[in-house]
C-alpha positions as CSV (number, residue, x, y, z in Angstrom):
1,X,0.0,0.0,0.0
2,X,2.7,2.5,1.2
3,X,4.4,1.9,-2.1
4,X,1.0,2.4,-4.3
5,X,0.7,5.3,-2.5
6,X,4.4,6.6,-3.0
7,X,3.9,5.2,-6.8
8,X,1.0,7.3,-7.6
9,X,2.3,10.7,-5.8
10,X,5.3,10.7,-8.1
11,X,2.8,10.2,-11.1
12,X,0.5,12.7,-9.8
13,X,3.7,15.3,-9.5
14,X,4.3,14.1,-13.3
15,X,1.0,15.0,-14.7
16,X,1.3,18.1,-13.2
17,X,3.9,19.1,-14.3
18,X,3.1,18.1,-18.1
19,X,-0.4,20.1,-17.4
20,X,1.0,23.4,-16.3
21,X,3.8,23.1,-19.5
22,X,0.4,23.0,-21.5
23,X,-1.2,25.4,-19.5
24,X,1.0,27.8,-18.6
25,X,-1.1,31.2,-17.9
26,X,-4.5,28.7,-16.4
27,X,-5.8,27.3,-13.7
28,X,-5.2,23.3,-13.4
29,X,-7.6,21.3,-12.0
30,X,-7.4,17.0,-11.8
31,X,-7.8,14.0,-10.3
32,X,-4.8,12.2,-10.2
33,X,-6.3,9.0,-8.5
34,X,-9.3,8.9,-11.5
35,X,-6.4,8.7,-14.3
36,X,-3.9,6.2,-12.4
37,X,-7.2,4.0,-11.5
38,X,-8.4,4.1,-14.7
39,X,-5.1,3.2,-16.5
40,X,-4.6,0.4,-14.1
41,X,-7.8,-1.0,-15.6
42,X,-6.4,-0.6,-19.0
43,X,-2.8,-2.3,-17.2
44,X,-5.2,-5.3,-16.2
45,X,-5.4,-6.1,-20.1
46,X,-1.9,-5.3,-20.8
47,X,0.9,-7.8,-21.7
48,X,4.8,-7.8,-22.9
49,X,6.0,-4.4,-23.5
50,X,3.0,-2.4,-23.7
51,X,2.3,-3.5,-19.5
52,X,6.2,-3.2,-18.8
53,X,6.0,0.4,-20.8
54,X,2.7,1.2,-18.6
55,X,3.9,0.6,-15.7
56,X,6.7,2.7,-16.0
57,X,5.1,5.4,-16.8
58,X,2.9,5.3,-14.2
59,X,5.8,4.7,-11.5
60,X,4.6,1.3,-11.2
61,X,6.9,-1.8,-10.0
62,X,5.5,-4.8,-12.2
63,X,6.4,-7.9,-9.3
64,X,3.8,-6.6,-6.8
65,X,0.5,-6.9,-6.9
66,X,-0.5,-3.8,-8.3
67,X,-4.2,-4.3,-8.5
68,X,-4.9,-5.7,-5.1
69,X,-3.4,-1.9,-4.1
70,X,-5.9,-0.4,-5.9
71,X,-8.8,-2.5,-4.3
72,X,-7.4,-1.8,-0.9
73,X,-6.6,2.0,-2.0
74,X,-10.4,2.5,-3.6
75,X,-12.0,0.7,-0.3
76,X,-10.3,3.4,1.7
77,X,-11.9,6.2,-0.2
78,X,-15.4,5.1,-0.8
79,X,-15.5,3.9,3.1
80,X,-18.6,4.7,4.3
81,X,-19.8,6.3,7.6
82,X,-17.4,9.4,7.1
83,X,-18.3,13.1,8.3
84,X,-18.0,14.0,4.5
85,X,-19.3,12.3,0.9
86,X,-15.8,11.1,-1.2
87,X,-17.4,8.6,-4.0
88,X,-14.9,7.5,-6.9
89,X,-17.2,5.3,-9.7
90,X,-15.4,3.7,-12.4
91,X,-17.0,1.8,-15.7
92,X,-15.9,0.4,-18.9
93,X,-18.4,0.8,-22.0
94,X,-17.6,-1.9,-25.1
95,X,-18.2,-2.1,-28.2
96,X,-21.1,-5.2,-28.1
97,X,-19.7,-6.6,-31.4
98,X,-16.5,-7.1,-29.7
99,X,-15.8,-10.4,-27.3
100,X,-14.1,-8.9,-24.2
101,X,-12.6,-12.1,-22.1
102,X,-14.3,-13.4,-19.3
103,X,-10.9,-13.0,-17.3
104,X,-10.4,-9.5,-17.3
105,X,-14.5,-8.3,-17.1
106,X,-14.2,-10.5,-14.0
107,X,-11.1,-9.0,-13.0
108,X,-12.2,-5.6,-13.1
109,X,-14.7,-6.1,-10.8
110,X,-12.9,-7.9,-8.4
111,X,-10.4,-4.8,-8.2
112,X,-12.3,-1.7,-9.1
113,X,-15.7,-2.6,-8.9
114,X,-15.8,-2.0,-11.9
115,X,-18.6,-3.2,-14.9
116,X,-18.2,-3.8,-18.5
117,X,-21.1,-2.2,-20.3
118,X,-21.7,-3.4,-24.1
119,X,-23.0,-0.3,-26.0
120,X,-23.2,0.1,-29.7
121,X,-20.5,2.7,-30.7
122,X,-20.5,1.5,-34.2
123,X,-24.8,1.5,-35.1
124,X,-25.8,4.6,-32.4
125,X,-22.9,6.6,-31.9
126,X,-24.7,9.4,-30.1
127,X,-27.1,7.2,-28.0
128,X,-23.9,5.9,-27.0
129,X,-22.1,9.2,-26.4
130,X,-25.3,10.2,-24.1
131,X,-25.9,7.0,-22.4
132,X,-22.7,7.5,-21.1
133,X,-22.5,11.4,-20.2
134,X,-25.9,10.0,-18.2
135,X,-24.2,7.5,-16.3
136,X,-21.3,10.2,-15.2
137,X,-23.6,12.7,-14.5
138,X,-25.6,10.5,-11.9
139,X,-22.8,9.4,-10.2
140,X,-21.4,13.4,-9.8
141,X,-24.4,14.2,-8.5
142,X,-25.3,16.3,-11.4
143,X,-22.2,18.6,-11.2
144,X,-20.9,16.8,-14.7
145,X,-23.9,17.0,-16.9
146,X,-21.6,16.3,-20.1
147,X,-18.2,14.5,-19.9
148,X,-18.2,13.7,-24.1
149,X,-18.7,16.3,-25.8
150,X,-20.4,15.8,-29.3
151,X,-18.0,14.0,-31.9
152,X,-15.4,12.6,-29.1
153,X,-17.0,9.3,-29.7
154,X,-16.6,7.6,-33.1
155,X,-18.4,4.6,-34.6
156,X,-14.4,3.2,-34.8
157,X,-14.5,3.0,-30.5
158,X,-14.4,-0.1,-29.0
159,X,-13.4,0.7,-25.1
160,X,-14.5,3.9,-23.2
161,X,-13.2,3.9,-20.0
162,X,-14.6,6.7,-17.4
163,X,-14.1,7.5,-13.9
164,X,-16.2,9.9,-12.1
165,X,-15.0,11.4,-8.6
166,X,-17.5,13.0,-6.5
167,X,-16.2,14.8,-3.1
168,X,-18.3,16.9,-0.5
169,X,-17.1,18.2,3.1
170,X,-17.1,20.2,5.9
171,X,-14.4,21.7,7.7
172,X,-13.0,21.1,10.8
173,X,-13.3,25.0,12.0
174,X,-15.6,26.3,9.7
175,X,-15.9,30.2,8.2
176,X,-18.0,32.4,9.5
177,X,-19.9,34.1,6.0
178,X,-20.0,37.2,7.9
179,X,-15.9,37.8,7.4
180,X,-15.7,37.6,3.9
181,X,-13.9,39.9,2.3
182,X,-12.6,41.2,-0.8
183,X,-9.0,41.1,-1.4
184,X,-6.5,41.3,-4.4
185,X,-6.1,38.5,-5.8
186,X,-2.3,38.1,-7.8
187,X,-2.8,36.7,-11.2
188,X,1.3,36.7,-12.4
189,X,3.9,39.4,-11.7
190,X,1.8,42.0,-13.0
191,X,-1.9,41.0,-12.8
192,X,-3.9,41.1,-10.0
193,X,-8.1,41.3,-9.0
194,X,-10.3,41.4,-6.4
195,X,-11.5,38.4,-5.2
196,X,-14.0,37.4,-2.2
197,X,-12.1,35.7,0.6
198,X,-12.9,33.6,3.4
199,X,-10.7,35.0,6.9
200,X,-10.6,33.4,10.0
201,X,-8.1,33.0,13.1
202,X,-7.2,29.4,14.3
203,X,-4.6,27.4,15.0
204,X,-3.6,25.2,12.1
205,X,-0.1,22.9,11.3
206,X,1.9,25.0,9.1
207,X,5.3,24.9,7.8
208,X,7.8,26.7,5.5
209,X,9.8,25.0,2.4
210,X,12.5,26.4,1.5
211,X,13.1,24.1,-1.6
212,X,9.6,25.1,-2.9
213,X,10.2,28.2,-1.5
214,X,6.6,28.9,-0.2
215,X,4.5,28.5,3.0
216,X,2.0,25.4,3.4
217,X,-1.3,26.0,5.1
218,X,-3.0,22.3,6.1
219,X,-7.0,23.0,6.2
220,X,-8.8,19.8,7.9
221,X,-12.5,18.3,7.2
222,X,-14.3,17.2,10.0
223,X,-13.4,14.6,11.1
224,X,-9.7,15.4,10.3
225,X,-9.1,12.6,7.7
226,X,-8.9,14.1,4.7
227,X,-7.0,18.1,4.3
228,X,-6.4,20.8,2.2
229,X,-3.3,21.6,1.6
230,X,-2.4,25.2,0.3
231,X,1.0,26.5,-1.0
232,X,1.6,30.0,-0.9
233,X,4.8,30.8,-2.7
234,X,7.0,33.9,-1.7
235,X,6.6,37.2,-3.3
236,X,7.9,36.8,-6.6
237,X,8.5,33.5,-6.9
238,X,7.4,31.8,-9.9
239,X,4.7,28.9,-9.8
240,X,7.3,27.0,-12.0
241,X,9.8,27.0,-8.7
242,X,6.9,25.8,-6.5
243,X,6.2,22.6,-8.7
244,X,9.8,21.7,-9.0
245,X,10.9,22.1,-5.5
246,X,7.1,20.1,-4.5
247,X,8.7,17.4,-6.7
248,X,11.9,16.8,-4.9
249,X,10.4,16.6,-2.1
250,X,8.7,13.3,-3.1
């Protein structure tokens, strides 16, 4: 588990990284447990060099058992009885003309909970595409009403994997709506706008990095089991700096 866990932080760092080269000026937002739980799925399938190749790119070590990690690691988040709603749903859609083998639909389930849903890609296309963006939009409670967009889905697909992650909390010390405020808000080096803040005075664990040369702020959910964790860089430090020195920490 520890090393699952220490396998999919370095990929998370990766994917990061690779985003904000791409994205350079824009706000990033992912789920790196939905894309390493989803490729696992795909790893389940995989043989010769095409697993060996997957699993190095997703920081993976090939002679443990990767998939019973997963089970254990998805267990852990959907556990039920928690102060706050964390729900990660995965689901495979195939091509019905197409015979999937018994092995890995069963294998799929065993590991992720996870179904294999024969749709018809190649005769209704767009039933297909909306069947789907139904299914995700269910499990998010709504907040994803259209994953595919129109013409992501050709009559050429045969395997559509999706993972839909669905999180709603508390906090620990919650915000009082009467301190709000409106602060500046720095864009880059130059830009900046007013933005309505949250403000409160608590006792909270904090700590300053020097490699990533910024401040981290640990904000609890009740219950304290889950956090979020903010990085505020120094004054003019670049974002860039922040990501790097995040990743050698690792």
């Amino acid at each position: 588990m520890d090393s699952l866990s220490k396998a999919n932080g370095t990929f998370a760092i990766q994917v990061l990284k690779m985003l904000c080269q791409d994205r350079p000026s824009q706000n990033v937002f992912f789920s790196p447990l939905s894309i390493s739980s989803a490729l696992a799925m795909v790893l389940l399938g995989a043989k010769g060099n095409t697993k060996d190749q997957m699993a190095q790119a997703m920081s993976l070590k090939i002679q443990e058992d990767i998939h019973k990690g997963f089970q254990m690691l998805l267990t852990q988040v959907n556990k039920p009885g928690s102060k706050y709603l964390l729900r990660t749903a995965n689901r495979l859609f195939g091509e019905k003309t197409c015979d999937f083998f018994s092995t890995f639909k069963e294998s799929c389930l065993q590991s992720y909970n996870t179904e294999l849903e024969l749709l018809s890609f190649a005769e209704a296309t767009e039933k297909s595409r909306e069947h789907i963006n139904t299914w995700v939009s269910k499990e998010t409670e709504g907040k994803i009403p259209e994953l595919l967009p129109k013409n992501s889905i050709d009559e050429q697909a045969r395997l559509v994997l999706v993972d839909a992650i669905y999180f709603k909390g508390t906090w620990d010390a919650p915000f009082d709506k009467s301190h709000v405020c409106e602060i500046p808000f720095l864009i880059n080096q130059e830009e900046s706008r007013p933005v309505q803040m949250m403000c409160q005075k608590a006792n909270f664990n904090y700590i300053y990095i020097s490699e990533a040369q910024a401040q981290v702020l640990e904000l609890p959910y009740a219950g304290k089991t889950l956090s979020m964790i903010i990085l505020l860089p120094d004054e003019d430090v670049d974002l860039s700096v922040v990501s790097l020195g995040g990743a050698a920490l690792l």
